[in-house]
C-alpha positions as a Markdown table, in Angstrom:
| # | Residue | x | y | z |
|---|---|---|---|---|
| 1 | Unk | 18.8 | 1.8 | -10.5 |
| 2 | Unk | 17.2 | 0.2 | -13.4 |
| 3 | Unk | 15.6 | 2.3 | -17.1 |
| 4 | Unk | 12.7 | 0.0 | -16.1 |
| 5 | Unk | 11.6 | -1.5 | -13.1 |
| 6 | Unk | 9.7 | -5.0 | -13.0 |
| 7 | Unk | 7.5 | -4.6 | -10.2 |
| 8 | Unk | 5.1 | -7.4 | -8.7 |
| 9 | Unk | 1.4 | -6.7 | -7.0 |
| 10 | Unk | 0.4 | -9.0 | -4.4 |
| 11 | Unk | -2.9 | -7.7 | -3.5 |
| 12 | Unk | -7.0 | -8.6 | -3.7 |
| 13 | Unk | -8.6 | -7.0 | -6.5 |
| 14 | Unk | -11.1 | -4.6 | -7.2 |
| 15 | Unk | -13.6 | -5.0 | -9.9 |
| 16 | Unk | -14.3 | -1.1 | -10.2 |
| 17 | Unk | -11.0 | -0.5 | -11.0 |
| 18 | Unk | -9.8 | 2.2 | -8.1 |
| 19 | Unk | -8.2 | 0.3 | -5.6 |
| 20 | Unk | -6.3 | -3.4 | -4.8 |
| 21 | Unk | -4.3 | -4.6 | -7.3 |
| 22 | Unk | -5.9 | -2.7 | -10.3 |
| 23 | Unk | -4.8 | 0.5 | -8.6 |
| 24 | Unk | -1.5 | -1.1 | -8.1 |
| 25 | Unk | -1.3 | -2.3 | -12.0 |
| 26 | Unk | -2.1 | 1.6 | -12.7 |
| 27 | Unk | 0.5 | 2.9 | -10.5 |
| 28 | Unk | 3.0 | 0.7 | -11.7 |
| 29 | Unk | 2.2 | 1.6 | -15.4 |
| 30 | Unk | 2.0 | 5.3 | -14.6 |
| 31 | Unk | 5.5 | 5.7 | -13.0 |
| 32 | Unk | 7.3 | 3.8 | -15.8 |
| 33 | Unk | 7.2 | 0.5 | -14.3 |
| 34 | Unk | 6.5 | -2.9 | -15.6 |
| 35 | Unk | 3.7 | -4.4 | -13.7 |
| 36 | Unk | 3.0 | -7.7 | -13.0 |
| 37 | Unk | 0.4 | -9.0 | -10.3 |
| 38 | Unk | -0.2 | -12.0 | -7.8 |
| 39 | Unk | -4.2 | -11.9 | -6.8 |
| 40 | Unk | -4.8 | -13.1 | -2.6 |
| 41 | Unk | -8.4 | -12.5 | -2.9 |
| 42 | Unk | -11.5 | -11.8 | -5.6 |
| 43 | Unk | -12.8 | -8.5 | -4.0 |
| 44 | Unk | -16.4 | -8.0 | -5.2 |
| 45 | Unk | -16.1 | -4.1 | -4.1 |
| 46 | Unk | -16.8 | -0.4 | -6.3 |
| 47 | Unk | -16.8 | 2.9 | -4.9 |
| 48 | Unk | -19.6 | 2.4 | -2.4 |
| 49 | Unk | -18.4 | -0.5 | -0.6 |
| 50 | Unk | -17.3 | -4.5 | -0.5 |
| 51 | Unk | -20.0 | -7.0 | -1.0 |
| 52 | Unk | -17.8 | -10.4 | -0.8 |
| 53 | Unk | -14.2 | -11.7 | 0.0 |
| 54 | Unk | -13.1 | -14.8 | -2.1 |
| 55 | Unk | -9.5 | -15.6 | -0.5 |
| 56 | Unk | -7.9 | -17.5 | -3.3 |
| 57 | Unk | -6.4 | -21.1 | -2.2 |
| 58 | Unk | -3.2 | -21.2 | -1.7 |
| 59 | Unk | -1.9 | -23.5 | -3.9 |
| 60 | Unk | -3.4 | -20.8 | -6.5 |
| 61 | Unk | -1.4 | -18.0 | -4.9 |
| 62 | Unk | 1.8 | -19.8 | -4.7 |
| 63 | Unk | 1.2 | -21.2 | -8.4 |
| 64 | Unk | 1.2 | -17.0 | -9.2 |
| 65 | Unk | 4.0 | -15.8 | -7.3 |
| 66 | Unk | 6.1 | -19.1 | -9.3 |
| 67 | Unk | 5.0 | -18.0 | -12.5 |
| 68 | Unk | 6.3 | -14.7 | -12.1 |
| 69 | Unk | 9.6 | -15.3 | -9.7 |
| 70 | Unk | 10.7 | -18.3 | -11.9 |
| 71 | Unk | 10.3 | -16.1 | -15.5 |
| 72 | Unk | 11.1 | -12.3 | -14.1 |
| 73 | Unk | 13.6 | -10.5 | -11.8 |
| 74 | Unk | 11.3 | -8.4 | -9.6 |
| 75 | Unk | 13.0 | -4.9 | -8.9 |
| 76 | Unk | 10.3 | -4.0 | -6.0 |
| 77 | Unk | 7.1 | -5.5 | -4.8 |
| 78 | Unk | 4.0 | -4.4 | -3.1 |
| 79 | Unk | 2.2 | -6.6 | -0.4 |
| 80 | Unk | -1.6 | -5.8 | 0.0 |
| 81 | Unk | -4.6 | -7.4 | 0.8 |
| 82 | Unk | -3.4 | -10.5 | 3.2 |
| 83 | Unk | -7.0 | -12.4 | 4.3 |
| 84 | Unk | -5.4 | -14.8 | 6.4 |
| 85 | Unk | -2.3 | -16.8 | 8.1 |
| 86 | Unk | -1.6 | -19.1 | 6.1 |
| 87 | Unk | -1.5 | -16.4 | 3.0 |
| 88 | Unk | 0.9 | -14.4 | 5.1 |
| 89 | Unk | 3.1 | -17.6 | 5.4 |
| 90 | Unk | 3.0 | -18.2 | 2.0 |
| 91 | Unk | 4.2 | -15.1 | 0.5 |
| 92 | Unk | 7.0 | -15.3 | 3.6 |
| 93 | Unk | 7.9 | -18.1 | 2.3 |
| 94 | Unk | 8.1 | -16.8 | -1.6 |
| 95 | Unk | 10.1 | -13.7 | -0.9 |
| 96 | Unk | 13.0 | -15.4 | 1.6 |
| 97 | Unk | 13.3 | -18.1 | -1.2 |
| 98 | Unk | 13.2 | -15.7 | -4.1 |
| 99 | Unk | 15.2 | -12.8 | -2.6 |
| 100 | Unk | 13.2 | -9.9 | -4.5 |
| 101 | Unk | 15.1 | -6.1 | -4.1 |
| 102 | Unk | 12.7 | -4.1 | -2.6 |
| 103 | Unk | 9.3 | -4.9 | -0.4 |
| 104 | Unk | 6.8 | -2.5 | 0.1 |
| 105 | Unk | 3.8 | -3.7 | 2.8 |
| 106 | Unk | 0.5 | -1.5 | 2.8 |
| 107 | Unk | -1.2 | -3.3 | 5.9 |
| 108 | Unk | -5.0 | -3.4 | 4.6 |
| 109 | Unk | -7.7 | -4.0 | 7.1 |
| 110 | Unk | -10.6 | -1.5 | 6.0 |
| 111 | Unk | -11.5 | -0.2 | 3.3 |
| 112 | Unk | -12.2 | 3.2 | 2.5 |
| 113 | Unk | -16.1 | 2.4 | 2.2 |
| 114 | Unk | -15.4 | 1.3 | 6.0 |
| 115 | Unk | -16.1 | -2.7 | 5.3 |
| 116 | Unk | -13.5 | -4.5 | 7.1 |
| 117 | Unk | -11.2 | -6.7 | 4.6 |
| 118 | Unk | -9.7 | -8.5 | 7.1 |
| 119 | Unk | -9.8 | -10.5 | 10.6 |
| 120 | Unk | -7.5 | -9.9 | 14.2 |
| 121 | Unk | -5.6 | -13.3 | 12.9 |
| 122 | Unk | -4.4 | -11.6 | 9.7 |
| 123 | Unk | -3.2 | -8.5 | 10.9 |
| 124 | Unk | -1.5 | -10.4 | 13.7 |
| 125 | Unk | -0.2 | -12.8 | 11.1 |
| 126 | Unk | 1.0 | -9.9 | 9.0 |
| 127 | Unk | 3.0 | -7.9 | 11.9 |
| 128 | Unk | 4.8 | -11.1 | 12.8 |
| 129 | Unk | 5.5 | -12.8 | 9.2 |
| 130 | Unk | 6.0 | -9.8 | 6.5 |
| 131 | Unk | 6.4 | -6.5 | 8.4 |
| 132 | Unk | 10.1 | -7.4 | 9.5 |
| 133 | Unk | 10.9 | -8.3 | 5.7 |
| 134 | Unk | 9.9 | -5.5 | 4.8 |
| 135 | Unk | 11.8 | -2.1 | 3.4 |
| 136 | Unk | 8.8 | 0.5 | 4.3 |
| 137 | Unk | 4.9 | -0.3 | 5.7 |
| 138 | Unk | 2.5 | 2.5 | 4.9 |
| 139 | Unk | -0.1 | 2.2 | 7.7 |
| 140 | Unk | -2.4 | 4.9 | 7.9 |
| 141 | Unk | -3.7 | 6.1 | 11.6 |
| 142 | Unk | -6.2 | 3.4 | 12.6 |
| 143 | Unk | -4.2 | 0.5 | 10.4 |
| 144 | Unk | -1.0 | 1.5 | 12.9 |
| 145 | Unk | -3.3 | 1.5 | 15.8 |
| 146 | Unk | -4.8 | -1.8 | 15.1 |
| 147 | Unk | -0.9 | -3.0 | 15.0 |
| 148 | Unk | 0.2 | -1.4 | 18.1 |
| 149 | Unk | -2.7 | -2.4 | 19.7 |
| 150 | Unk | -3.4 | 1.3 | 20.8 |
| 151 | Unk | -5.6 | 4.0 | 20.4 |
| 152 | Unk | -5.9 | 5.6 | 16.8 |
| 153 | Unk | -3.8 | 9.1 | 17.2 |
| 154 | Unk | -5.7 | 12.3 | 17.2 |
| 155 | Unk | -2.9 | 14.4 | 16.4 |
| 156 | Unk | 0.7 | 15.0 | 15.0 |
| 157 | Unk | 2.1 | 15.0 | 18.6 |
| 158 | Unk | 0.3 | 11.7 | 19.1 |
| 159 | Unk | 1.6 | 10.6 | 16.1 |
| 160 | Unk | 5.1 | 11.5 | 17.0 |
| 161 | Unk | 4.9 | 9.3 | 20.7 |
| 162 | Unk | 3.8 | 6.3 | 17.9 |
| 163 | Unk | 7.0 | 6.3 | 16.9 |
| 164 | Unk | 9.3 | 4.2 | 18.9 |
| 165 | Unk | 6.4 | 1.3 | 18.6 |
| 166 | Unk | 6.5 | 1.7 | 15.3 |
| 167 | Unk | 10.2 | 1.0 | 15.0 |
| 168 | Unk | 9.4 | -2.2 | 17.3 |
| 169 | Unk | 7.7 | -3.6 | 14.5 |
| 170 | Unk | 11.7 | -4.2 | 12.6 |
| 171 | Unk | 10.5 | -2.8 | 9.8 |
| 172 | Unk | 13.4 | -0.6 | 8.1 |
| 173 | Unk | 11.3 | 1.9 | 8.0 |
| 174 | Unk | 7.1 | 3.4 | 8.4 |
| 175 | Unk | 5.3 | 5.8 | 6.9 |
| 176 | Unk | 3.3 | 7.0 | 9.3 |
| 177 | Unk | 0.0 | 8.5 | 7.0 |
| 178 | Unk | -1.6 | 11.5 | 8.6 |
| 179 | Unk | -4.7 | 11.7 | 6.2 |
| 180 | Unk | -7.4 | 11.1 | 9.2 |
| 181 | Unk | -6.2 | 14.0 | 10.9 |
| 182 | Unk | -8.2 | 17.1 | 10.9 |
| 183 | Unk | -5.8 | 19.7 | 9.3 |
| 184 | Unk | -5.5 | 22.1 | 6.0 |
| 185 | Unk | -2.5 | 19.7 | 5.4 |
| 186 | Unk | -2.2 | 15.8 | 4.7 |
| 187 | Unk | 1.3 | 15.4 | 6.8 |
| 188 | Unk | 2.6 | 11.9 | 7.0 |
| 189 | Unk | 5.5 | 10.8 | 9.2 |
| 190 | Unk | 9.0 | 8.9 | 7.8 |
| 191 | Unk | 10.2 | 6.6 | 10.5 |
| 192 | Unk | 13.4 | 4.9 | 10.4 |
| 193 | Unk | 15.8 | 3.8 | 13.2 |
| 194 | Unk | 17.7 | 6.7 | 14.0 |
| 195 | Unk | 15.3 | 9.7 | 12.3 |
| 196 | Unk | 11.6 | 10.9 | 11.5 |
| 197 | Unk | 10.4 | 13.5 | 8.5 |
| 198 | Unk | 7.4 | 15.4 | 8.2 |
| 199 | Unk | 5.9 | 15.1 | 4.3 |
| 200 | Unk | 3.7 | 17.5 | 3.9 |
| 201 | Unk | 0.9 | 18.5 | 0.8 |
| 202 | Unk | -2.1 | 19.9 | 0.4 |
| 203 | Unk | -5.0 | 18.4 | 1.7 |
| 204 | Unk | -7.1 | 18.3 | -1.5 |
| 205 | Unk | -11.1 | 18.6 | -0.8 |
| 206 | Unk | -12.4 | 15.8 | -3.1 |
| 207 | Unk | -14.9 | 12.8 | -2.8 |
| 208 | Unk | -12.5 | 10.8 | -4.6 |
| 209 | Unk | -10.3 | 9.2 | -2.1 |
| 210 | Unk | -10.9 | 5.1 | -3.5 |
| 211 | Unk | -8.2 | 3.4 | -3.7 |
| 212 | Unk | -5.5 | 6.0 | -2.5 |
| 213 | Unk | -3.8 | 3.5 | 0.4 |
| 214 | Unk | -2.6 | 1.3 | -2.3 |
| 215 | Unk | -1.8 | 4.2 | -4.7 |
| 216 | Unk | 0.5 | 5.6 | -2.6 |
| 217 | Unk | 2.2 | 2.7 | -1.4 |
| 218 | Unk | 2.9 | 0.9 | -5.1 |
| 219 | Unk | 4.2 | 4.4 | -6.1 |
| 220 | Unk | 6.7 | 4.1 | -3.4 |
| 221 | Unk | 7.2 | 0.4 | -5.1 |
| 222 | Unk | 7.8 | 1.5 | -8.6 |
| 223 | Unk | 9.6 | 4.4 | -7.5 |
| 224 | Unk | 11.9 | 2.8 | -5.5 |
| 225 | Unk | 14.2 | 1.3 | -8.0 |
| 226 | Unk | 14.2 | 4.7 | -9.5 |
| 227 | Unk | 15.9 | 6.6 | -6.9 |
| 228 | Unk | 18.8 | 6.4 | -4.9 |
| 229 | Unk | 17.3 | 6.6 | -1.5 |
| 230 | Unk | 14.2 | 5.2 | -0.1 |
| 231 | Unk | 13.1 | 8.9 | 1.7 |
| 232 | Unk | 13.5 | 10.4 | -2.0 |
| 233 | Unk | 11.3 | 7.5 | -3.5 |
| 234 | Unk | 8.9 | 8.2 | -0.9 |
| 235 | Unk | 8.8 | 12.1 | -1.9 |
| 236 | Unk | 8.3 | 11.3 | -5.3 |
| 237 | Unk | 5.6 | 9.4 | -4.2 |
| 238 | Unk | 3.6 | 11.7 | -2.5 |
| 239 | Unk | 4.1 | 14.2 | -5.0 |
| 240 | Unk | 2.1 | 11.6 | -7.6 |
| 241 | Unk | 0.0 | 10.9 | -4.8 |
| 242 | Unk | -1.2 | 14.9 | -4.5 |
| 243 | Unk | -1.7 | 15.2 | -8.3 |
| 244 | Unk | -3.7 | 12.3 | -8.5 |
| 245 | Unk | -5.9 | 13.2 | -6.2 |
| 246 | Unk | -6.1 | 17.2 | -7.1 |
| 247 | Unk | -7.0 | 15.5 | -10.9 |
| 248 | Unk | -9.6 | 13.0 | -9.2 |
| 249 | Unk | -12.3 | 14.7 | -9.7 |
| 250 | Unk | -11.9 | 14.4 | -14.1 |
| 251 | Unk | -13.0 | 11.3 | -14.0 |
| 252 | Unk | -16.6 | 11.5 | -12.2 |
| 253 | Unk | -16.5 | 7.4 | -11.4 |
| 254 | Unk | -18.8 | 5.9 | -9.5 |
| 255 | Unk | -21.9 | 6.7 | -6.9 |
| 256 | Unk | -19.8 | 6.5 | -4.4 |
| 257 | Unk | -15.8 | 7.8 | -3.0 |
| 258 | Unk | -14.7 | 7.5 | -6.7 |
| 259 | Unk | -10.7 | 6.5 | -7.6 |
| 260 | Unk | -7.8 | 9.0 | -8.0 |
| 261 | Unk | -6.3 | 9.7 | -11.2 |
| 262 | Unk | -3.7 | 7.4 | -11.8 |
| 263 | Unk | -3.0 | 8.6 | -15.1 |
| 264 | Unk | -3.5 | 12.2 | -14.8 |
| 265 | Unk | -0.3 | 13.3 | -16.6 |
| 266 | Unk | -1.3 | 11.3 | -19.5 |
| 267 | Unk | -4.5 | 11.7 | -20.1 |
């Protein structure tokens, strides 16, 4: 474990500030991290929805990742946004050549608006190329059904026959997130080879839920390095996870499903 973990972003942004790789950067800086950041895509996005997708050339995105892997010993990253293929490939490439500790892959396809981010190729792209390098993918309910190829689960025993699928995917391990279900609880599902764990938390009744796909999954990055398991890191996670969104509401941002409070125990 290190006093301070150096922890990379590879995400789009978001220009509102709630989501993407901003929400990472927050995250990161909240949790006693040092955050650095590799943009895939200009998101022109806020709280009400995405207007335009600008995937970055790739030459640009490798020129990033360089900058960063040549100059600083990344303790954990966090792979979001991926708009196509070749992206995919490219970051493949980075992280087999660089070797980076930990890898932390939030599959995002929709945003929380409902605008789709990406197309069929990426997410295709993304199950074959970066979920087996990874150490945990965070796929919420219809992002693990789009993988699987299935229908979106409707419940925790459907969420439970998910499981050996999941593990197909040669990730070490999934978390499974329950939040689409329709229960007084938000219960998401641990997977790894041999067991499963129920996390469970209060289902919080707020409008601001912006953002909170890639909150949770770079907390699990900067916590990570922090802890000596990765079920423990993911704990800690949802624990920040709950308080950000039961503070979400102190900030009133936006016309639309406003961010969480990243920095809720400091401000």
């Amino acid at each position: 474990m290190v006093a301070i973990p150096r922890l990379l972003s590879i995400a789009g942004t978001d220009p509102s500030g709630g989501a993407g790789m901003h929400a990472d950067m927050k995250t990161f800086s909240a949790l006693g991290g040092y955050a650095t950041s590799a943009i895939t895509s200009i998101v022109a996005q806020n709280t009400c929805g995405v207007r335009e997708v600008y995937p970055l050339p790739l030459a640009a995105l490798e020129a990033q990742l360089r900058a960063v892997f040549d100059d600083i010993e990344i303790d954990a990253i966090k792979i979001g946004m991926v708009a196509d293929r070749d992206t995919a490939q490219c970051i493949r490439r980075l992280i087999l050549e660089y070797a980076p500790r930990h890898v932390v892959l939030d599959p995002v396809m929709v945003a929380k608006s409902g605008d789709r981010l990406v197309d069929a190729g990426a997410v295709a792209a993304v199950c074959e190329l970066l979920v087996p390098l990874a150490d945990i993918v965070t796929p919420n309910l219809p992002e693990a059904a789009e993988l699987l190829g299935t229908n979106i689960p409707d419940s925790r025993d459907a969420m439970m026959a998910m499981c050996d699928d999941l593990r197909g995917l040669q990730s070490s391990h999934v978390l499974l997130k329950g939040g689409f279900l329709a229960d007084s609880t938000c219960a998401d599902l641990l997977i790894s080879a041999q067991d499963t764990e129920w996390l469970e938390a209060p289902r919080i009744a707020t409008r601001h839920l912006h953002g909170t796909g890639c909150t949770l999954s770079s907390a699990i990055a900067a916590l990570l390095p922090q802890h000596a398991t990765l079920p423990a890191a993911v704990r800690a996670a949802k624990v920040y996870m709950t308080r950000s969104l039961e503070e979400a509401d102190r900030l009133g941002v936006g016309k639309g499903q406003g961010p969480v409070h990243h920095f809720h125990a400091w401000w």
